[in-house]
C-alpha atoms as one frame of an Amber mdcrd trajectory, in Angstrom:
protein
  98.655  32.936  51.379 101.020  35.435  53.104 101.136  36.103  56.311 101.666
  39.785  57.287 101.573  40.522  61.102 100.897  43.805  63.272 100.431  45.197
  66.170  96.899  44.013  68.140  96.054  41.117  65.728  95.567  37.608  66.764
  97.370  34.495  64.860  95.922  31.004  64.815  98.920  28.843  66.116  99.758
  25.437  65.572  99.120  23.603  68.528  97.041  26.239  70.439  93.499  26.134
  70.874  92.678  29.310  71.285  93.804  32.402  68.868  96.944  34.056  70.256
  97.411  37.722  70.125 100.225  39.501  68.379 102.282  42.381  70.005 104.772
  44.343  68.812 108.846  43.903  70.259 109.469  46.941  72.236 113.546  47.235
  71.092 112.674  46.282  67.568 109.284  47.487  66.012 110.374  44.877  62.753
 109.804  41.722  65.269 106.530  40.818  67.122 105.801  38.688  70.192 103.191
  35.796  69.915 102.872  34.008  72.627 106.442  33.359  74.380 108.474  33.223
  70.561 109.572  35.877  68.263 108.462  36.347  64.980 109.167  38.812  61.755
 106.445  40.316  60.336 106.475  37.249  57.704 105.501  35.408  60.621 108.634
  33.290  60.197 110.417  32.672  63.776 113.463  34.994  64.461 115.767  32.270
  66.059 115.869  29.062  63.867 116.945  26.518  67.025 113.633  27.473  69.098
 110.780  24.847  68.497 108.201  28.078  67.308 104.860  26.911  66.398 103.987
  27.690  62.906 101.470  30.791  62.876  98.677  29.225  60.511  96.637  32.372
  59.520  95.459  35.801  60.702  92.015  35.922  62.461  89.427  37.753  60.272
  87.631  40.956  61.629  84.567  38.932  61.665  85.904  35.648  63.711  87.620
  38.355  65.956  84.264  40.067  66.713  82.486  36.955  67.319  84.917  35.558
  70.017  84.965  38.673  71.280  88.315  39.785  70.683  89.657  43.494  69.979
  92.280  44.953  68.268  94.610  47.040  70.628
């Protein structure tokens, strides 16, 4: 499955508990924050010597709604 990230959407995260939200890089709208690393919008970390956690999958609409997350 491919992994296609955006602006407002939360990420399941290797190693996190919770879901982590996903916000875009102010200098470079190609690059997204999640958490404290940088990812494309592959989801594949932007600097290959960090220790990123592996983004596992996008949070549904409907898992979103029921933890009562929102998008943006």
């Amino acid at each position: 499955m491919a992994i296609r990230l955006y602006d407002g959407v939360y990420v399941h995260v290797e190693g996190a508990a919770e879901p982590v939200r996903v916000t875009r890089h102010a200098q470079n709208a190609g690059l997204f924050h999640v958490g404290d690393f940088v990812y494309d919008i592959d989801g594949r970390t932007v600097d290959a010597t960090s220790h990123a956690p592996k983004i596992e999958a996008i949070v549904n609409l409907q898992t979103m709604r029921e933890l009562g997350l929102r998008l943006n």
